[in-house]
C-alpha positions as CSV (number, residue, x, y, z in Angstrom):
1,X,148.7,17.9,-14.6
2,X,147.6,16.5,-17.9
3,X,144.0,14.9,-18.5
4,X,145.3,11.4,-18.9
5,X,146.6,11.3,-15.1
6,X,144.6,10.2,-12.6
7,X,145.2,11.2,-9.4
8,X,145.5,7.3,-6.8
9,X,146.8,8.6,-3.8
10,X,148.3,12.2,-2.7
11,X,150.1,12.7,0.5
12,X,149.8,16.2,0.8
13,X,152.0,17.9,3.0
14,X,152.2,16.6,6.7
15,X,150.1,18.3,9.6
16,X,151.2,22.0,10.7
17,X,150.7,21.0,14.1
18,X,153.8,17.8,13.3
19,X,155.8,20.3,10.9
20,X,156.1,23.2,13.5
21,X,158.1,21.5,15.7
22,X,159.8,19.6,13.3
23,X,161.7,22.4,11.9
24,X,161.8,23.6,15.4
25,X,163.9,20.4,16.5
26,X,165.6,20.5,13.3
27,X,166.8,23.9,13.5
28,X,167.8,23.7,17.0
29,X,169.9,20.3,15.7
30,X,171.3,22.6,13.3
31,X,172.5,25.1,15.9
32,X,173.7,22.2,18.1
33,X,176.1,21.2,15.0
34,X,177.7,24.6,14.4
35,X,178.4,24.6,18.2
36,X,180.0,21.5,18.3
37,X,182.2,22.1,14.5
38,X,183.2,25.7,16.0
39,X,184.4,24.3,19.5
40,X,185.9,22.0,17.8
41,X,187.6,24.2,14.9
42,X,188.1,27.5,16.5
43,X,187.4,26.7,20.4
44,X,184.8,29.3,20.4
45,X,181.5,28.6,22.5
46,X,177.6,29.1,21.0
47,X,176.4,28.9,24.2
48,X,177.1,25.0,25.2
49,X,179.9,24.5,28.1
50,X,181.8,22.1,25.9
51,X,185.2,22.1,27.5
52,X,185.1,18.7,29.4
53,X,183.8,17.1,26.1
54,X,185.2,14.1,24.8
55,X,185.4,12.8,21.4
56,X,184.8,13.7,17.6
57,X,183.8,16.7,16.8
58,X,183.7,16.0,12.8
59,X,181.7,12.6,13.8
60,X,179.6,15.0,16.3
61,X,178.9,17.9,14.4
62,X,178.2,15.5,10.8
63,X,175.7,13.2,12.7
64,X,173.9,16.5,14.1
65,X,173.4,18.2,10.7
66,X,172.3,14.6,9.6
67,X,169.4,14.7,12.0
68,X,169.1,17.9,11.6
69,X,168.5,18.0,7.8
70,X,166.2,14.5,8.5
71,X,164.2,17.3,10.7
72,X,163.9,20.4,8.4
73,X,162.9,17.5,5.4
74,X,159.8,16.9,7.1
75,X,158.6,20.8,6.1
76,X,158.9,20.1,2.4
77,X,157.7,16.2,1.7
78,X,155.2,15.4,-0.4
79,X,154.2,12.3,-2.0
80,X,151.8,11.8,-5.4
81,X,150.8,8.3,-7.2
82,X,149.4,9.0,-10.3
83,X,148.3,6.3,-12.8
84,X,149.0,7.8,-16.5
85,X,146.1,6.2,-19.1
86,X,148.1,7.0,-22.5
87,X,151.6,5.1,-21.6
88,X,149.2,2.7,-19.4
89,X,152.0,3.1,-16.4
90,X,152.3,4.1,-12.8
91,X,153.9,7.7,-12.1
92,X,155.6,8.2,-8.3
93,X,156.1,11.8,-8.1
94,X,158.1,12.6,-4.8
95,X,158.7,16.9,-3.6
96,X,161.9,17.2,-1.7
97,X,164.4,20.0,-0.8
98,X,165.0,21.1,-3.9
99,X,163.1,19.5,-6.8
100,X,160.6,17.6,-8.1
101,X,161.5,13.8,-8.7
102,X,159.4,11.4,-10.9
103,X,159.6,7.6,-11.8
104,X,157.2,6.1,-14.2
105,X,156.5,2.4,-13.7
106,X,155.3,0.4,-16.4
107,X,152.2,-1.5,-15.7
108,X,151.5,-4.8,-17.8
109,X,148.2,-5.6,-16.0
110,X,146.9,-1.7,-16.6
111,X,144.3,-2.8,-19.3
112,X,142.0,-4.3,-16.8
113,X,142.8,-1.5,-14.5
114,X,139.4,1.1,-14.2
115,X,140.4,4.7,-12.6
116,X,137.5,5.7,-10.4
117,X,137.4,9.1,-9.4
118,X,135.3,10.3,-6.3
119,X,134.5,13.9,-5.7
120,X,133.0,15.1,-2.4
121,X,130.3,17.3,-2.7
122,X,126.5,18.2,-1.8
């Protein structure tokens, strides 16, 4: 991180305690999908009795890898505000699956704005 960026607001990863049983529930929505796309493709069973099931098994099997992949995003999130003094604008950098994504915001009003930095310490 440069010099002229000062750090406003980090989110950090979330708890361990929250992100354990995240990717737990989204792995086991992630299972739940491949049982439901292989009944439904092959007829062959994961484990789920599924032969009195009625209904979609494309719709099924896409809205449990949705919630599933809403589940296993929790492990990587992460969420910086940074306020950049040369261009005087506002930088959201966001940490997803894959990648890195940052939007700069321009900032008319940054002139009068005064980045105060607090370090804790004894």
């Amino acid at each position: 991180m440069p010099k002229s960026n000062a750090l406003l607001f980090e989110s950090g990863r979330f708890p361990l305690w929250f992100r354990v049983p995240a990717f737990v529930f989204g792995l086991l929505a992630l299972w739940f999908a491949l049982a439901i796309a292989s009944h439904g493709l092959f007829g062959v069973s994961l484990g789920l009795p599924m032969s009195g099931v009625r209904g979609s098994h494309f719709f099924g099997s896409l809205g449990c890898f949705v919630i599933a992949a809403a589940w296993i995003f929790v492990w990587f999130a992460q969420l910086q505000i940074l306020f950049d003094e040369l261009r005087q604008e506002l930088v959201v950098r966001t940490r997803g699956y894959f990648r890195s994504h940052e939007r700069r915001f321009h900032w008319p009003a940054a002139e009068r704005f005064t980045c105060v930095t607090f370090t804790a310490g004894w």
